[in-house]
TORBA-843610 format. One record per residue: residue number from 1; residue in one letter; x, y, z of N, C-alpha, C, O, CB in turn. Coordinates in steps of 0.02 Angstrom, whole numbers, plus 50000, padded with zeros to 5 digits. Each point is the difference from the previous one (the first is absolute). Glycine has a CB too. Layout:
N
PT,nr,rest,n.X,n.Y,n.Z,ca.X,ca.Y,ca.Z,c.X,c.Y,c.Z,o.X,o.Y,o.Z,cb.X,cb.Y,cb.Z
PT,NUM,A,X,Y,Z,X,Y,Z,X,Y,Z,X,Y,Z,X,Y,Z $
...
This chain:
157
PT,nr,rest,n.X,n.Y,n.Z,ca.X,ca.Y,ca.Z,c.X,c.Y,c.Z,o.X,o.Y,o.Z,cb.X,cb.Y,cb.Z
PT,1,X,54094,51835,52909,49976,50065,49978,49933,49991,49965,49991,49947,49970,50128,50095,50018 $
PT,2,X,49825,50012,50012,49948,49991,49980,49998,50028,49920,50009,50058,49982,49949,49942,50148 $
PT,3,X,50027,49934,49822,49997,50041,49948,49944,50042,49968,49947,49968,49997,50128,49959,49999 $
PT,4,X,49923,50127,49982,49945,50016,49980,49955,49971,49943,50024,49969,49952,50033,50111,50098 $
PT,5,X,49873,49932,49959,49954,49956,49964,49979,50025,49930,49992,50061,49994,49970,49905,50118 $
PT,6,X,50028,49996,49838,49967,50029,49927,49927,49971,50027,49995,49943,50023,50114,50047,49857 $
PT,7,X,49832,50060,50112,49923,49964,50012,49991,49989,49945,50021,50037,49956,49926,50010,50128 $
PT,8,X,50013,49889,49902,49966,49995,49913,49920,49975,50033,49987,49954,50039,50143,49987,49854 $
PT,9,X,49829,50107,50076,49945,50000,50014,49950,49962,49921,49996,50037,49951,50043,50079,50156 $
PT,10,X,49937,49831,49891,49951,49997,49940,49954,49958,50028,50015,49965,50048,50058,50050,49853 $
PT,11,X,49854,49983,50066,49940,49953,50017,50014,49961,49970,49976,49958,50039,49943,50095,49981 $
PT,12,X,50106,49907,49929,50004,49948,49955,50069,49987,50023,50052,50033,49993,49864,49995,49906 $
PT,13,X,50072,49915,50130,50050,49950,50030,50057,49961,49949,50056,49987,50021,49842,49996,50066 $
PT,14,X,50082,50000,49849,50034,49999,49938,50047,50036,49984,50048,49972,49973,49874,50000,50004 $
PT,15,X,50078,50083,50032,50018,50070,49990,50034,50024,50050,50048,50032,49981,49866,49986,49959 $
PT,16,X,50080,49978,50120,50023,49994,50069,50060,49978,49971,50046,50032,49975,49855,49942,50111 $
PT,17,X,50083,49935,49926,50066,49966,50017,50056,50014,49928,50060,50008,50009,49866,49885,50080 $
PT,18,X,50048,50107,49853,50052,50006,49954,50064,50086,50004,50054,50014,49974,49830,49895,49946 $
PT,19,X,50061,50134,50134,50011,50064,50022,50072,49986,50055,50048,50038,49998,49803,50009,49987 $
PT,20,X,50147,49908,50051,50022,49992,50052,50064,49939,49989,50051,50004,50035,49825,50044,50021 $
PT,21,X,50116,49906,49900,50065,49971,49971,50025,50046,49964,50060,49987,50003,49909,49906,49992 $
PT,22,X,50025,50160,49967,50054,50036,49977,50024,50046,50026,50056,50015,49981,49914,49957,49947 $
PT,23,X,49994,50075,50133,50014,50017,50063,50065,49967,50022,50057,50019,49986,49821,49997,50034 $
PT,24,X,50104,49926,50022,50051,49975,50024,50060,49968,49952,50056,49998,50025,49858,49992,50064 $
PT,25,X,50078,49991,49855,50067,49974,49971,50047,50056,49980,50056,49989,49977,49886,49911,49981 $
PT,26,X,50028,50167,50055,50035,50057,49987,50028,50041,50049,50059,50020,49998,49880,49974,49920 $
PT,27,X,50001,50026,50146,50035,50024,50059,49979,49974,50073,49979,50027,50051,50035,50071,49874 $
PT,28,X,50002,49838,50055,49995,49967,50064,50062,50003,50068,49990,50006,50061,49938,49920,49847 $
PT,29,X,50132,50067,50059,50044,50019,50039,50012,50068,50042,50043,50009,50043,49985,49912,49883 $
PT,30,X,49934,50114,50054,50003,50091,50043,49924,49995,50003,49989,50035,50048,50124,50062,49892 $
PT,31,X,49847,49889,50046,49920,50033,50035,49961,49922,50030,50015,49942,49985,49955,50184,49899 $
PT,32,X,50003,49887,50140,49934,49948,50010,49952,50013,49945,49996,50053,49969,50009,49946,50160 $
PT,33,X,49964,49955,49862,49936,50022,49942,49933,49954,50041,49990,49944,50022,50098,50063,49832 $
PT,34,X,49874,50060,50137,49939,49975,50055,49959,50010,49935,50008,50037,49952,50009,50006,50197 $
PT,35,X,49930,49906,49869,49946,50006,49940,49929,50016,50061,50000,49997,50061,50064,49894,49817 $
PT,36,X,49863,50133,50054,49952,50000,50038,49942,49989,49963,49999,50035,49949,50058,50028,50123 $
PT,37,X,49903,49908,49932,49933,49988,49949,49917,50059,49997,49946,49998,49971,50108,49859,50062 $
PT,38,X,49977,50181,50009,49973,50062,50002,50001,50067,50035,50050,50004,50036,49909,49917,49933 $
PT,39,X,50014,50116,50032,49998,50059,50001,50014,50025,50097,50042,50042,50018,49868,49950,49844 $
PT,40,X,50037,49964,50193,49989,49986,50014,50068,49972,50056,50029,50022,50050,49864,49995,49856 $
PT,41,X,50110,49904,50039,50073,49962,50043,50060,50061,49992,50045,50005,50041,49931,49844,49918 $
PT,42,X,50019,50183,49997,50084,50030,50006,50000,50067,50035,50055,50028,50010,49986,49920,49873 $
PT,43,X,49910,50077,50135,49976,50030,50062,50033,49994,50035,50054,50027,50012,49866,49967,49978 $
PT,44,X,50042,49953,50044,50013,49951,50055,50074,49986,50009,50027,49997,50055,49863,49951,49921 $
PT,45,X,50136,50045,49975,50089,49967,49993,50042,50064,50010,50048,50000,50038,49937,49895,49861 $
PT,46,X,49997,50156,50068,50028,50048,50039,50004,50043,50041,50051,50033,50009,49955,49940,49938 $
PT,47,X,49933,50033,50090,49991,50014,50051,50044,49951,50047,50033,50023,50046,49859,50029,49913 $
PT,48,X,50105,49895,50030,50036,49956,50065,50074,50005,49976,50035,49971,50042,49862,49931,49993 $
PT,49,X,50145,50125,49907,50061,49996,49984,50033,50062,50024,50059,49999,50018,49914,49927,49891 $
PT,50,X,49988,50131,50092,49978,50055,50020,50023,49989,50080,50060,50001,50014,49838,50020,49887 $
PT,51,X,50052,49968,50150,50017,49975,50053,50058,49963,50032,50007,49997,50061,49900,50018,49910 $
PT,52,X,50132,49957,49986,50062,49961,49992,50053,50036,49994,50054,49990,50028,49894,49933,49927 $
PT,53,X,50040,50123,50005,50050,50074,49993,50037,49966,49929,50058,50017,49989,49977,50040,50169 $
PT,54,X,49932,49895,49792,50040,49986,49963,49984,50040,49928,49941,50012,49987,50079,49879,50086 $
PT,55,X,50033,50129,49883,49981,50046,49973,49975,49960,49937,50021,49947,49978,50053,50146,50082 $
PT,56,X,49876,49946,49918,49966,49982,49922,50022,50029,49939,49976,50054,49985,49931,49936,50072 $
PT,57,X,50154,49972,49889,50029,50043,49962,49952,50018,49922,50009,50051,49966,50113,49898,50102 $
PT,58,X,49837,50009,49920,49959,50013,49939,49936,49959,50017,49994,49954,50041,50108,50064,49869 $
PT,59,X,49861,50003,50056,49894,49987,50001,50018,49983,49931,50034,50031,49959,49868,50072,50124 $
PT,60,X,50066,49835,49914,49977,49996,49938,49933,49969,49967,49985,49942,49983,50127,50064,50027 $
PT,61,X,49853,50054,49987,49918,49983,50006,49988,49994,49940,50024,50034,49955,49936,50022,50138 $
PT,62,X,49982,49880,49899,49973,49996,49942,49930,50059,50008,49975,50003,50056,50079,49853,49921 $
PT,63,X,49918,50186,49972,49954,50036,49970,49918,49947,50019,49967,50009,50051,50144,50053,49840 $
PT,64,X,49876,49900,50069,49951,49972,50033,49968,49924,50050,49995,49939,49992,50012,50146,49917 $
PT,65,X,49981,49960,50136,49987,49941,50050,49935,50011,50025,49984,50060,49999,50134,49924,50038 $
PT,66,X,49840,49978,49986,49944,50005,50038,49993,50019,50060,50029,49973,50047,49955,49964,49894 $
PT,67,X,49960,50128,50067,50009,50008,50077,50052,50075,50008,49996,50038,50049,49996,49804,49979 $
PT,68,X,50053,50169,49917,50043,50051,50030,50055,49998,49920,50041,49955,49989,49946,50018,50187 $
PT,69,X,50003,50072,49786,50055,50025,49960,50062,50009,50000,50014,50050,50034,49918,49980,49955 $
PT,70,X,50119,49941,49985,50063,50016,49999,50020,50085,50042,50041,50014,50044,49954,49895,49831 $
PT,71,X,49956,50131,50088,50028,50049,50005,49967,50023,50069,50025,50048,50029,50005,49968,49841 $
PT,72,X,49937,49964,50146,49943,50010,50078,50050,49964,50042,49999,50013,50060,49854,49975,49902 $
PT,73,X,50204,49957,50012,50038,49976,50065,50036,50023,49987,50037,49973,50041,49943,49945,49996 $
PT,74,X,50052,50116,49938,50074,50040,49995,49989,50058,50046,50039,50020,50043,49995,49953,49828 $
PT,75,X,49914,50048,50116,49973,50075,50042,50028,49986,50083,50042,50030,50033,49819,49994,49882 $
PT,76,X,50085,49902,50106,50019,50003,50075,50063,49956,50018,50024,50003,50057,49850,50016,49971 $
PT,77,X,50157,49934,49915,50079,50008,50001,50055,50047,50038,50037,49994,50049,49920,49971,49855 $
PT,78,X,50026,50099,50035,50060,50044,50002,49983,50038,50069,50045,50026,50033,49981,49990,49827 $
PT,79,X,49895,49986,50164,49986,50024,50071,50074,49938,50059,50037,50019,50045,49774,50021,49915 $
PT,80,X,50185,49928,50026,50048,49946,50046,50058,50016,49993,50025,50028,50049,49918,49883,49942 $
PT,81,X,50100,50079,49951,50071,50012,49967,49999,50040,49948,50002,49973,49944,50031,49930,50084 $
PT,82,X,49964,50171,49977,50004,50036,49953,50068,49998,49934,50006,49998,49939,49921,50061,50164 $
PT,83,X,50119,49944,49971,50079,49971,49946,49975,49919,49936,50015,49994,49940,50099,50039,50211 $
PT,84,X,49868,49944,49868,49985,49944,49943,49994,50002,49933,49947,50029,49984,50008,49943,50092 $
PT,85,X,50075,50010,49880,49986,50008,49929,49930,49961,49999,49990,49956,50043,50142,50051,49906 $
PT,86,X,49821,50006,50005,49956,49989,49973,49987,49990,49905,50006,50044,49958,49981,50010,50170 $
PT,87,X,49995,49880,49861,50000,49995,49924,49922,49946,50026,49977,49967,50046,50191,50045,49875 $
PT,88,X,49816,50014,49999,49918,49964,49986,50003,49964,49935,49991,50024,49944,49936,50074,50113 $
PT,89,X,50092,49824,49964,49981,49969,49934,49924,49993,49965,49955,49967,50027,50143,49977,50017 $
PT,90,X,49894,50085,49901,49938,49986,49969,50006,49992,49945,50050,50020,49970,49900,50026,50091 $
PT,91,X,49983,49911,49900,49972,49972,49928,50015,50094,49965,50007,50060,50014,49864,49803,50024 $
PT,92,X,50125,50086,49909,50000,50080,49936,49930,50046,50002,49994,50061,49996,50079,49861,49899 $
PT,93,X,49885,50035,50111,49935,50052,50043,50021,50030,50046,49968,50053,49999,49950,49886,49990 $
PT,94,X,50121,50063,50059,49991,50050,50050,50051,50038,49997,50021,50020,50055,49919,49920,50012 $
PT,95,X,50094,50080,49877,50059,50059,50012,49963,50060,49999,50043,50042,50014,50057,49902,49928 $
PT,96,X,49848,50086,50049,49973,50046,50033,49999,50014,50069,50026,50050,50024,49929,49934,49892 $
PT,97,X,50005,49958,50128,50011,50001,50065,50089,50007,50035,50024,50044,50037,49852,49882,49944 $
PT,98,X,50153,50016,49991,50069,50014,50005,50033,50081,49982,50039,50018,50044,49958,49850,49926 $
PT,99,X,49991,50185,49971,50009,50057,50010,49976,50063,50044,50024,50056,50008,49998,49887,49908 $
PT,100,X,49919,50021,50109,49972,50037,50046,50038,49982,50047,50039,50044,50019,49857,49968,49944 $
PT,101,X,50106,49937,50065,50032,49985,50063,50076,50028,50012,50018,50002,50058,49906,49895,49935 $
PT,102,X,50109,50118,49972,50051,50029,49992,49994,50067,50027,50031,50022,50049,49992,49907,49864 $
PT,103,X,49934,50102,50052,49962,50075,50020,49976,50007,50073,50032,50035,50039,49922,49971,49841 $
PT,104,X,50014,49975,50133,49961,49990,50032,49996,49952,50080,49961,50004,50047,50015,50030,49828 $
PT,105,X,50069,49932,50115,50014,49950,50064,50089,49994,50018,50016,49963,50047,49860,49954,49911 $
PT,106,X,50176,50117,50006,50051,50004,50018,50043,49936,49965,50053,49988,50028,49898,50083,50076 $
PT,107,X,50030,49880,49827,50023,49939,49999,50048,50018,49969,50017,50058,49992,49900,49872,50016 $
PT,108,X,50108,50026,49973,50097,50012,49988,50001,49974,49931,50028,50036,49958,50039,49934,50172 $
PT,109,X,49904,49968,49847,49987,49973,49957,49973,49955,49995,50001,49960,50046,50055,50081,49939 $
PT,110,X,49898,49943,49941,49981,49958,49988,50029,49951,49962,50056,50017,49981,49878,50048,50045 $
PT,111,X,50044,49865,49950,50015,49968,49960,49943,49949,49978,49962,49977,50043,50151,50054,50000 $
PT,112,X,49882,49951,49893,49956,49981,49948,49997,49933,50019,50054,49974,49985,49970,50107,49923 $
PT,113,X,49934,49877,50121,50003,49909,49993,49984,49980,49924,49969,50038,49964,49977,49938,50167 $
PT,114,X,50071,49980,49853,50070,49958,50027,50063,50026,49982,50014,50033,49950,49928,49866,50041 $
PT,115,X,50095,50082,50058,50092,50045,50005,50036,49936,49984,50047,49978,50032,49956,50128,50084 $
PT,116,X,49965,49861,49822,50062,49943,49989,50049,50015,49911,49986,50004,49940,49911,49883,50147 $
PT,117,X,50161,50116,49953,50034,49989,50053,50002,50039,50042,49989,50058,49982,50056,49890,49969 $
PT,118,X,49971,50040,50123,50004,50027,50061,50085,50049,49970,50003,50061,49996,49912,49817,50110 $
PT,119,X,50129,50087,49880,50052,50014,50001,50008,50087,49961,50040,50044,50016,49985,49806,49992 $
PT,120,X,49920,50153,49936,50014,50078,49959,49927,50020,50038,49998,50062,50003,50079,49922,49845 $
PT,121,X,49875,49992,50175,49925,50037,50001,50005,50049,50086,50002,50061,50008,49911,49810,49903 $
PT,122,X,50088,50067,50148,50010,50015,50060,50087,50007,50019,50020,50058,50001,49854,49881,50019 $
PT,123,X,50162,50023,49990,50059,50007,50035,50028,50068,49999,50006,50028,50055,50011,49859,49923 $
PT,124,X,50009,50157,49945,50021,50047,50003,49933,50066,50046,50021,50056,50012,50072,49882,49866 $
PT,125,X,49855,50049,50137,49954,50058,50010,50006,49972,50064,50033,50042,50032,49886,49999,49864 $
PT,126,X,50067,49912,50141,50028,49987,50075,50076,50018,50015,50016,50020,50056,49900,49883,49946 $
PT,127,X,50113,50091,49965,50082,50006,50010,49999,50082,50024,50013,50035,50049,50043,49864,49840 $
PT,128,X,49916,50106,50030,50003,50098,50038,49990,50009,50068,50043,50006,50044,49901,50043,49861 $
PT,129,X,49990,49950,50099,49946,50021,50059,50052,49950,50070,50013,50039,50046,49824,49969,49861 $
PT,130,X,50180,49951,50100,50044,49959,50053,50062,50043,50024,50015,50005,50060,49952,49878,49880 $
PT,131,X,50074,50152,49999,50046,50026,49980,49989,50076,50065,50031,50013,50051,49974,49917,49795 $
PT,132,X,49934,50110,50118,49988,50056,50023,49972,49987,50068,50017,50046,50039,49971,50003,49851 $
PT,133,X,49975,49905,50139,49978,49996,50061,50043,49993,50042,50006,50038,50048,49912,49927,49917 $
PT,134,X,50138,49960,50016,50065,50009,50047,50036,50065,50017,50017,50004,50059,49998,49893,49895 $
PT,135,X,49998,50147,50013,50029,50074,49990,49991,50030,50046,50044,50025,50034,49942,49985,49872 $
PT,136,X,49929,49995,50110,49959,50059,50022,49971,49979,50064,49965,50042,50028,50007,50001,49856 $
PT,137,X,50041,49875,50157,49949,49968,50055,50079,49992,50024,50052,50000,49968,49800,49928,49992 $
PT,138,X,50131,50063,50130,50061,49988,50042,49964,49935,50045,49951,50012,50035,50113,50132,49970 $
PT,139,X,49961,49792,49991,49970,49959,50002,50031,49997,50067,50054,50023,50020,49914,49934,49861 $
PT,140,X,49975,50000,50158,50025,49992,50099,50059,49979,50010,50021,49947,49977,49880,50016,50063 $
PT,141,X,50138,50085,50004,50071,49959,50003,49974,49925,50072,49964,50008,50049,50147,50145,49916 $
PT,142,X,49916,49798,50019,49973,49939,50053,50072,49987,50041,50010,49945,50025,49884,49983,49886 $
PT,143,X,50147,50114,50093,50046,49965,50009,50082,49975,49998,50030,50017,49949,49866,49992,50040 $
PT,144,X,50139,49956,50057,50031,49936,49978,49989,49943,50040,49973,50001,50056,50107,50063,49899 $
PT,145,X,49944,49878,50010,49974,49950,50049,50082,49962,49984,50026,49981,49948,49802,50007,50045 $
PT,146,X,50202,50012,50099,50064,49961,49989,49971,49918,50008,49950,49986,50034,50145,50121,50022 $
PT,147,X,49945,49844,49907,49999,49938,49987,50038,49963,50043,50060,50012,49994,49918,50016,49904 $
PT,148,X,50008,49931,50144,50068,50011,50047,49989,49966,50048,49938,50004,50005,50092,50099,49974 $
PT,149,X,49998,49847,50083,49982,49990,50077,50012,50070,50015,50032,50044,49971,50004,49827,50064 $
PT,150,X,49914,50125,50045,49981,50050,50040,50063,50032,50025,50015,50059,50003,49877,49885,50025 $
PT,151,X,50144,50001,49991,50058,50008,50058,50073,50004,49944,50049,50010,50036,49881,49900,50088 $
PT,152,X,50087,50088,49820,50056,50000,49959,50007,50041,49961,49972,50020,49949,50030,49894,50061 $
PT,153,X,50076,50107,50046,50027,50057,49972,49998,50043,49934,49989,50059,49984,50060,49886,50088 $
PT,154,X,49965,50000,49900,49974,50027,49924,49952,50024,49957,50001,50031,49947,50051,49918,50068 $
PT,155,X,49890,50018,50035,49931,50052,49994,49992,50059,50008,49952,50033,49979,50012,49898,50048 $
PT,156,X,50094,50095,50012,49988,50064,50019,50083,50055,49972,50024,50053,50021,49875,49884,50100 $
PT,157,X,50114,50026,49839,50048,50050,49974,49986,50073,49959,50048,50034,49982,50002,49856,50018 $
């Protein structure tokens, strides 16, 4: 079965990967977690995930990146997967932008870097948003797949 993907989008690769180990030590078993180093690559990543028919359950764009704004990729994001939750991690400078974006670009939420701990800062605000997306998205049925020789009987009970 295809699981659906969390995107984590940031330019600072630091930030990225510490983004993406707590990602996965949390919901690795039900999502994929695709990362992207810009604006640009995660485009690109979903457009081709897109094409795959696999569904995208949360964006999670960082605010500033070079080349293309958090909130400038959320825009042609939600053009792809509108169903997608959307949250914008940003510095304490940018909770302006972050309230705008709310207004203004459809985001779901933000959250303040750094979220340590992950466990009270991010988990419960992904949990939600995971929570409500499962609810409201009907994910591709693929299927069954019997396990089995071709020719025995029991394959085909």
């Amino acid at each position: 079965m295809t699981r659906p993907v969390i995107l984590s989008v940031d330019d600072d690769r630091e930030v990225l990967a510490a983004t993406d180990r707590d990602l996965r030590r949390q919901y690795r078993p039900r999502y994929r977690i695709v990362t992207a180093t810009s604006g640009q690559e995660a485009l690109d990543t979903a457009r081709e995930l897109k094409r795959r028919g696999t569904p995208i359950a949360v964006f999670l764009v960082d605010q500033r990146m070079p080349g293309m704004t958090g909130t400038q990729l959320v825009v042609e994001l939600r053009k792809l997967f509108p169903e997608t939750k959307r949250v914008l991690p940003t510095a304490y400078a940018d909770t302006d932008a972050a309230i705008a974006a709310i207004n203004n670009v459809g985001l779901h939420h933000y959250l303040v870097k750094p979220w340590d701990p992950p466990e009270q800062q991010l988990y419960p605000v992904l949990d939600g948003l995971l929570e409500e997306w499962s609810a409201s998205v009907r994910l591709p049925y693929e299927g069954v797949q019997i396990a089995g020789s071709r020719w025995s009987p029991q394959s085909f009970v």
